[in-house]
VEXKE-574415 format. One line per 2 residues: their letters; for each residue x, y, z of C-alpha. Coordinates in steps of 0.25 Angstrom, whole numbers, plus 5000, padded with zeros to 4 digits. Each point is the difference from the previous one (the first is absolute). Layout:
BEGIN
A) X Y Z ~ ... .
//
This chain:
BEGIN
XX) 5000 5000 5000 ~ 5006 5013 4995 .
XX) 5003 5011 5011 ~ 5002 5012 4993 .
XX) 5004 5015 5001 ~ 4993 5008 4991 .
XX) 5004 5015 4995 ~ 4992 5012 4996 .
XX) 5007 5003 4987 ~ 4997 5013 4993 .
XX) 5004 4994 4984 ~ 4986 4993 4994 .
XX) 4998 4988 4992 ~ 4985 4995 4996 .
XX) 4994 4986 5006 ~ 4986 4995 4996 .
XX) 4995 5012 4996 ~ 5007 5012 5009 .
XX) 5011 5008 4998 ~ 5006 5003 5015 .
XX) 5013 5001 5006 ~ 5007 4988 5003 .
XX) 4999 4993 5014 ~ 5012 4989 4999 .
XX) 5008 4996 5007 ~ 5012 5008 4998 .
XX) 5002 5014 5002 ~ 5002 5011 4989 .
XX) 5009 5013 5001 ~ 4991 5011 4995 .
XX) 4989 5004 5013 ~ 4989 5008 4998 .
XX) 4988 5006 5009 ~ 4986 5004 5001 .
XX) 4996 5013 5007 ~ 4988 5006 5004 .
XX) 4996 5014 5007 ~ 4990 5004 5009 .
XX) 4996 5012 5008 ~ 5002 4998 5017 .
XX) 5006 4993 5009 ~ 4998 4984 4996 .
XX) 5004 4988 5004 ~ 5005 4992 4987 .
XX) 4997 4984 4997 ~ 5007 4990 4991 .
XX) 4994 4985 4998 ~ 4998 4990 4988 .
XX) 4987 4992 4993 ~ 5003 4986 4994 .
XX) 4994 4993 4988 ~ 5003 4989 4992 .
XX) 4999 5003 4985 ~ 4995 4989 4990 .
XX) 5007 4998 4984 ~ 4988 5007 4995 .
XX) 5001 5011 5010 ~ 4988 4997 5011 .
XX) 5005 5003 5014 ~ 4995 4997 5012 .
XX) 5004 5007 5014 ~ 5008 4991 5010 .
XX) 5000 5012 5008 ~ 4985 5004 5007 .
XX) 4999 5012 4992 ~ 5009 5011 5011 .
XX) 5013 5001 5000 ~ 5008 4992 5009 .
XX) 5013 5001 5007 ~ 4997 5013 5003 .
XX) 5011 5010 5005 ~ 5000 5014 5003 .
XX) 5007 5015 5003 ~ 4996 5009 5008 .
XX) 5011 5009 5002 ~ 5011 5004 4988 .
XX) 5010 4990 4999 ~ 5002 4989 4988 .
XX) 5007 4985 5000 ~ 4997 4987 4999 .
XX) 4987 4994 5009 ~ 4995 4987 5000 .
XX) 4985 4993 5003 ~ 4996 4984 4999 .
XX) 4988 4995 4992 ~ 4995 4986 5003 .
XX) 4998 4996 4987 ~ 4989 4990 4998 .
XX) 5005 4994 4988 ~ 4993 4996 4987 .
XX) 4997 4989 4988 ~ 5009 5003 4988 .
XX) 5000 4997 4986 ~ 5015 4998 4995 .
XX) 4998 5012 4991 ~ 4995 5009 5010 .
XX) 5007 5012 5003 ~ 5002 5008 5016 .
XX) 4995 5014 4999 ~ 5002 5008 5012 .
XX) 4997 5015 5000 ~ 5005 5012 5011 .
XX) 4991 5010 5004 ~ 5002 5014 5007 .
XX) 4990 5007 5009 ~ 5003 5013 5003 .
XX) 4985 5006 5001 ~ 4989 4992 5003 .
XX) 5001 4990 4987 ~ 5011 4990 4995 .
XX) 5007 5003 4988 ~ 5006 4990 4990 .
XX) 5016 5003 5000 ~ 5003 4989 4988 .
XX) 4998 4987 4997 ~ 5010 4987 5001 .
XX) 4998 4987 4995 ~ 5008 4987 4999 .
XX) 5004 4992 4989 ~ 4990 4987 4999 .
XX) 5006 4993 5012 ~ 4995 4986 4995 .
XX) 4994 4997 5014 ~ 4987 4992 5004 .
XX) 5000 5008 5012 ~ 5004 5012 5007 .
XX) 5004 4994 5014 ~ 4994 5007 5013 .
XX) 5011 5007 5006 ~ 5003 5012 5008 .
XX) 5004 5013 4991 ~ 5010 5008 5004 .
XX) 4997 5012 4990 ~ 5012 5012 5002 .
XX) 4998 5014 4995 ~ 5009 5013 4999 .
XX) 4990 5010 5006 ~ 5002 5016 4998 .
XX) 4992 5011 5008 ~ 5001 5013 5002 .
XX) 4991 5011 5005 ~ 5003 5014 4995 .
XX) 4989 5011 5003 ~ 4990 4998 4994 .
XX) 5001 4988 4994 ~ 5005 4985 5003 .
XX) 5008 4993 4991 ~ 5000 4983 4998 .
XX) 5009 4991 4993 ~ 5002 4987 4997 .
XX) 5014 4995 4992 ~ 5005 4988 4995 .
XX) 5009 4993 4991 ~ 5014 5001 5005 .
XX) 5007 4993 5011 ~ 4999 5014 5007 .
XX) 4987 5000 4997 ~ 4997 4985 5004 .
XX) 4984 4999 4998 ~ 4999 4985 5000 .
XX) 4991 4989 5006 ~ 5007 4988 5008 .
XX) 4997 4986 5002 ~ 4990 5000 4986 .
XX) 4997 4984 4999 ~ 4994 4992 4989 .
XX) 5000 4985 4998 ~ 4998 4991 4988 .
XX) 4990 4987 5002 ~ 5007 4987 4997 .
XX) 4990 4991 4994 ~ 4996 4986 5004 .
XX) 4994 4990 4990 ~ 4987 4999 5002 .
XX) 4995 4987 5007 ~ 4988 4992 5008 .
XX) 5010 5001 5013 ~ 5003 5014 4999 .
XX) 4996 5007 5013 ~ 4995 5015 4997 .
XX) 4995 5004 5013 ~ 5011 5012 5002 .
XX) 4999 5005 4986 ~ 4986 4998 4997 .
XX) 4995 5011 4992 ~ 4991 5002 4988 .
XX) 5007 4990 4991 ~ 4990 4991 5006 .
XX) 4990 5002 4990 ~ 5009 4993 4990 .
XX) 5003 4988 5010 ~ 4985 4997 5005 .
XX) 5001 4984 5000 ~ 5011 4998 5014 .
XX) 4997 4990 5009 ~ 5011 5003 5009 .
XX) 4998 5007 5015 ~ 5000 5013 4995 .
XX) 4996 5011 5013 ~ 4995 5011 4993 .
XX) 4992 5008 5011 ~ 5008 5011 5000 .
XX) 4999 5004 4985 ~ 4985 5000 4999 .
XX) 4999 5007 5012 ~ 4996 5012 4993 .
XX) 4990 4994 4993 ~ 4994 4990 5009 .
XX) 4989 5011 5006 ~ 4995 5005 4986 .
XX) 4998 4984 4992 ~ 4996 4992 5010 .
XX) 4995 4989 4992 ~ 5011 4992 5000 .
XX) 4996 4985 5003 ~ 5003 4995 5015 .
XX) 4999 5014 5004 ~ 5013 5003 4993 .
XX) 5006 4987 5009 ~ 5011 4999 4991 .
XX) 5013 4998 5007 ~ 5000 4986 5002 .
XX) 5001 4998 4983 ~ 4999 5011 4987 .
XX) 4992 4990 4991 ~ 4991 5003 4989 .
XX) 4988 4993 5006 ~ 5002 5010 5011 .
XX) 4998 5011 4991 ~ 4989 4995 4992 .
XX) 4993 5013 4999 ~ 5012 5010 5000 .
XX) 4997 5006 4986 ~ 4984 5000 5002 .
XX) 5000 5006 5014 ~ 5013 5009 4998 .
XX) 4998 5009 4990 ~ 5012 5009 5004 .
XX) 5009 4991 5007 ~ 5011 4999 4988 .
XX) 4998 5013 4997 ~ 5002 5005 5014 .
XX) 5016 4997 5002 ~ 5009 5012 4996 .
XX) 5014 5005 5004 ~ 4997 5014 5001 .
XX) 4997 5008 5014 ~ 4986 5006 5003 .
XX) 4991 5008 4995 ~ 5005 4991 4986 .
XX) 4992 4997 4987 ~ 5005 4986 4996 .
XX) 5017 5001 5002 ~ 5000 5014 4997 .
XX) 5000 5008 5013 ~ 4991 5012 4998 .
XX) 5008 5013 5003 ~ 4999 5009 5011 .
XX) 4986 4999 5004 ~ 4993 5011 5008 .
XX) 4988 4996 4999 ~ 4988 4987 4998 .
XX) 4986 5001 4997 ~ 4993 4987 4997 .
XX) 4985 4995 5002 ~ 4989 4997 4992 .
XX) 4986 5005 4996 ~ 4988 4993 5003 .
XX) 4986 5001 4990 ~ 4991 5004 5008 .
XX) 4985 4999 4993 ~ 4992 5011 5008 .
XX) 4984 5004 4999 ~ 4994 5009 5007 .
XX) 4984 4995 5006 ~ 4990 5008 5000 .
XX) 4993 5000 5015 ~ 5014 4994 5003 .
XX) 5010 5004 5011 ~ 5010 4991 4994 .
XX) 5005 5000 4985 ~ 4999 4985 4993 .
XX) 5015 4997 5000 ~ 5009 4988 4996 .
XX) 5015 4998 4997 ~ 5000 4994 4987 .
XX) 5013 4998 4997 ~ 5015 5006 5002 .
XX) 5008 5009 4988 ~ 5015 4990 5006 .
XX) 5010 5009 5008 ~ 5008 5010 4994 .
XX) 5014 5006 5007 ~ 5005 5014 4998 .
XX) 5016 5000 5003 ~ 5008 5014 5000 .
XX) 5013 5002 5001 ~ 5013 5006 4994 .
XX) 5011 4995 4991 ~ 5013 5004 4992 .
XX) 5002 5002 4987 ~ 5008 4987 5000 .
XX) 4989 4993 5005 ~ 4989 5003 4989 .
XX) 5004 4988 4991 ~ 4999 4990 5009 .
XX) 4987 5007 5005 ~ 4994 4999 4987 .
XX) 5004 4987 4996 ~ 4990 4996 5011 .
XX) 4987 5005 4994 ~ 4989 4991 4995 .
XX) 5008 4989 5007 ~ 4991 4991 5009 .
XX) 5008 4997 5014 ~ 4997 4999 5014 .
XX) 5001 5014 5008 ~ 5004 4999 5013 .
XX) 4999 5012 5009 ~ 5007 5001 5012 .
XX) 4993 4992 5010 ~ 5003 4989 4989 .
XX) 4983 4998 4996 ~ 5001 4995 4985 .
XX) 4990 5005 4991 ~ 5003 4994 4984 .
XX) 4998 5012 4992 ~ 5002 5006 4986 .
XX) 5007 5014 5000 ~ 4998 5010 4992 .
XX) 5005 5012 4994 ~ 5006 5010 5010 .
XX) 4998 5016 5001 ~ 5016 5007 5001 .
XX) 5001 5016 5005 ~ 5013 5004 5001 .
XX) 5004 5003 5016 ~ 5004 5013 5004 .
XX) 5008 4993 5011 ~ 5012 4999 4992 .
XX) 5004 4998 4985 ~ 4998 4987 4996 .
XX) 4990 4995 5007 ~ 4984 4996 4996 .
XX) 4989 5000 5007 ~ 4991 4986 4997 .
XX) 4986 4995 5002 ~ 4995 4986 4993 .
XX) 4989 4992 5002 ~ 4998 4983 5002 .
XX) 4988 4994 4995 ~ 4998 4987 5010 .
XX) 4997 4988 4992 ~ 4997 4990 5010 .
XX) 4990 5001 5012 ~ 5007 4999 5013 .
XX) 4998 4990 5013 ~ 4988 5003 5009 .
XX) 5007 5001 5013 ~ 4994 5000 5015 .
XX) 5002 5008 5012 ~ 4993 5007 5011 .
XX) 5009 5013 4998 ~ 5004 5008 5012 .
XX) 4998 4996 5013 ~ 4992 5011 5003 .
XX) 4990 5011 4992 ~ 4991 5008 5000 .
XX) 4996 4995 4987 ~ 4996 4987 4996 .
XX) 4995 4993 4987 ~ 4993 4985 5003 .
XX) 5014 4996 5009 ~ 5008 5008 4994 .
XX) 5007 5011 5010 ~ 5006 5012 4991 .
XX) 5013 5005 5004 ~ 5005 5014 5003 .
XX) 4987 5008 4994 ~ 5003 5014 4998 .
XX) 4989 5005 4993 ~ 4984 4996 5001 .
XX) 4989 5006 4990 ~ 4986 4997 4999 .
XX) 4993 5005 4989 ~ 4983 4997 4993 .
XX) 4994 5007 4989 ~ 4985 5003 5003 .
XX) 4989 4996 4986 ~ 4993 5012 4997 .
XX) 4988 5005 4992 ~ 5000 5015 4996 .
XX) 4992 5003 4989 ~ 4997 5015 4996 .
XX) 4987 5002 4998 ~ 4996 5013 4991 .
XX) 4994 5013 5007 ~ 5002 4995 5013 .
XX) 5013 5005 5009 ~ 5004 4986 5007 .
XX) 5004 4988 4992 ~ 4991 4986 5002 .
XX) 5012 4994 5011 ~ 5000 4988 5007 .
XX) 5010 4989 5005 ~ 4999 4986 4993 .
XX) 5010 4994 5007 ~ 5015 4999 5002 .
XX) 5012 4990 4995 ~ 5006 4996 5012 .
XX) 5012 5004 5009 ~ 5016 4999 4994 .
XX) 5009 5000 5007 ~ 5016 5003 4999 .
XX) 5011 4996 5007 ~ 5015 5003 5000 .
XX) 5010 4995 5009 ~ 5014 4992 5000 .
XX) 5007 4987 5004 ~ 5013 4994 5004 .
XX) 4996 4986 4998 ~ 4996 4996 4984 .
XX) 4985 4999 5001 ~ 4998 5001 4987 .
XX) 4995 4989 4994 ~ 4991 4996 5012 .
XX) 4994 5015 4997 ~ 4998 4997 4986 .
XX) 4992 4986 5004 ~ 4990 5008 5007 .
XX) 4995 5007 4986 ~ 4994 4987 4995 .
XX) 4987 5005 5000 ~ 4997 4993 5011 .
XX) 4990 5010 5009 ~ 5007 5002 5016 .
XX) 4995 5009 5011 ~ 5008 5012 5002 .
XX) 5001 5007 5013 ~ 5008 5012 5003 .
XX) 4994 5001 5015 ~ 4990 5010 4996 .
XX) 4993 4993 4990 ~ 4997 4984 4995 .
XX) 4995 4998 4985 ~ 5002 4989 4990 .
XX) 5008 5004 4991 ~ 5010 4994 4987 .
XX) 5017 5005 4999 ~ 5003 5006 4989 .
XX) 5016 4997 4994 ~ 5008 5006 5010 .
XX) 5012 5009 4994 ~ 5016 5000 5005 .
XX) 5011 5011 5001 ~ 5015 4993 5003 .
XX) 5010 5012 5003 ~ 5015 5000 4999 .
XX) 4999 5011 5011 ~ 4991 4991 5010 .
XX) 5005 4987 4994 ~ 4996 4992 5014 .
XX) 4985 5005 4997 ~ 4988 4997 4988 .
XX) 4991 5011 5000 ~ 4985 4994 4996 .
XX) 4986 5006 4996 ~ 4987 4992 5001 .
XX) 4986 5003 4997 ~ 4988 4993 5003 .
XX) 4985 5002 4994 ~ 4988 4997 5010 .
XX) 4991 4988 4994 ~ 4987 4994 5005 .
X) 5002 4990 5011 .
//
């Protein structure tokens, strides 16, 4: 297993697709900086993001979308300063490039200060290891203004990353005996006939509480044989399309970048008549329009291809509380941000194409709100509304209209409020169309759950925002 020291060079070369400065690992003997300027008195930063870069230019992060190994000034001085990164390691194709990228902050936004990338290393993995990323660091703060810098290049200027580690798989031939239990991965799709031993608990762990309809109640540790699985493909739709490399919130492998924000849900048909003499409207949930998520976020100009490669591809999006939804994307709106040149602004939607699990719960352990068991979390918000049915007929000569009340549709009512445990698909369950009684301690009516809506932010990442609304319904 190659352990390697790694420089920040400043001469380019061009692997899969990107021309960047080399990151090898010798060192060159022309430096070079990157400087930038702002008004007051400012604590500068320094860190790095990671990606692995595919032949035909895809990259996916390894880095969870900050800079890492952070280091910083906060009074005038320069030199060389030093953080570690536990890197996490990663699958790799032999013709898979590293591409490690330094940023600067010397507002209150990182700035790109270039780009390095390695040759194609020819390694099936990038070990797990602990980076030790070095970085010659200026600051200076003359009235008004501070001043940051980051050089590299030279072996006075020694930017480099330590203890970079990658391996190569030997292979094995392929036999009934050969045990897999260590390494079991995906390929398993291809190998589905073992009769071996073959403890594979921990790898579906994932999975095991969204397909449940295993055989045995997913018993299958005592033997991986076909006449286990004999409804694998009927009664898991998703399950080989769930398995990817890339870190959440992903679509497939490629790991969506920068992510602010989430919003996903679906919309419910909801047939609606009002009744004459009726204080409640006729409704009925008549069916369901399939979820649809709205993902924003930012990217660089280097990161567009790859982007783009994605649309119209059908692949599984994973957000970051890792809930699959097997989705087709489509086309995405760019503005140009005016945080910092080269940077785009992004929106794109996912059209799901496969109904998701029903899911049980009895929600929080206590609220105010309940719907049949169900126990909302966290309400924030609470609106009742009804829309009275009314007659008013002018009638000519006469200064009064022919008014009177026929009626009303029934109470809606809205509901916002937020979770830290996923409650998702248990809320989703409850729009069945099946009639429940709702009670918020003021009032008790029977009532049916419209498709409830979700917001996941990258500023409140531990949280999922919800709303629900619910239309009264005769008992």
């Amino acid at each position: 297993m190659p352990t390697e020291t790694r420089y920040l060079r400043s001469d380019e070369w061009t692997v899969n697709g990107l021309t960047a400065e080399k990151l090898t690992t010798t060192q060159h003997t022309v430096s070079q900086y990157f400087e930038f300027t702002d008004e007051g008195v400012i604590t500068v930063y320094w860190g790095i993001r990671v990606w692995k870069r595919a032949s035909g230019g895809a990259e996916t992060e390894i880095t969870a979308g900050t800079p890492v190994a952070q280091v910083s000034r906060s009074t005038n001085g320069e030199g060389i300063q030093s953080n570690t990164w536990a890197c996490p390691g990663a699958g790799l194709l032999s013709t898979d490039a590293i591409v490690v990228r330094v940023y600067q902050k010397t507002d209150s936004t990182w700035d790109l200060c270039e780009d390095w990338i390695t040759e194609q290393i020819g390694a099936t993995t990038l070990t797990a290891a602990t980076w030790t990323v070095y970085y010659y660091t200026y600051r200076n703060y003359l009235p008004p203004n501070t001043t940051g810098r980051f050089y590299w290049s030279t072996s006075t200027y020694d930017s480099r990353i330590e203890n970079f580690s990658w391996s190569v798989a030997v292979e094995k031939l392929f036999t009934d005996a050969l045990s897999i239990t260590d390494v079991f991965s995906k390929l398993v799709i291809k190998y589905i006939t073992f009769t071996d031993a073959l403890a594979i608990a921990d790898i579906f762990s994932k999975i095991v509480t969204k397909y449940k309809l295993f055989t045995d109640a997913l018993s299958i540790t005592d033997a991986f044989l076909k006449a286990k699985l004999k409804i694998f493909t009927d009664s898991l739709k998703l399950w080989d399309r769930w398995f990817h490399a890339a870190t959440p919130p992903a679509f497939g492998e490629y790991q969506l970048p920068n992510v602010q924000e989430i919003t996903h849900g679906d919309t419910s048909l909801l047939a609606e008549k009002p009744l004459p003499e009726s204080e409640i409207a006729y409704r009925e949930i008549i069916g369901a329009t399939g979820e649809e998520a709205t993902v924003t976020g930012w990217l660089l100009n280097a990161e567009r291809a790859a982007f783009l490669a994605m649309v119209h591809q059908k692949r599984i999006l994973l957000d970051i509380w890792n809930r699959p939804i097997y989705a087709l994307m489509l086309q995405p709106e760019f503005t140009k941000s005016d945080q910092a040149e080269g940077l785009w602004d992004y929106r794109v939607k996912f059209l799901a194409l496969d109904v998701g699990f029903p899911a049980s719960s009895t929600g929080a352990a206590s609220s105010p709100i309940t719907f049949g068991s169900f126990k909302f979390p966290n309400v924030q918000s609470h609106t009742v509304t009804d829309t009275s049915l009314e007659v008013d007929k002018p009638i000519p000569g006469a200064q009064l209209s022919y008014r009177t009340l026929v009626g009303s549709t029934g109470r809606r009512v809205t509901i916002t409020g937020w979770m830290t445990t996923d409650l998702r698909d248990a809320m989703n369950t409850l729009s069945d169309g099946t009639a429940r009684t709702f009670n918020d301690s003021q009032q008790t009516f029977s009532a049916l759950m419209l498709k409830p809506q979700f917001t996941l932010n990258e500023a409140t990442e531990s949280v999922i925002d919800y709303t629900v609304e619910f239309v009264e319904v005769e008992a």
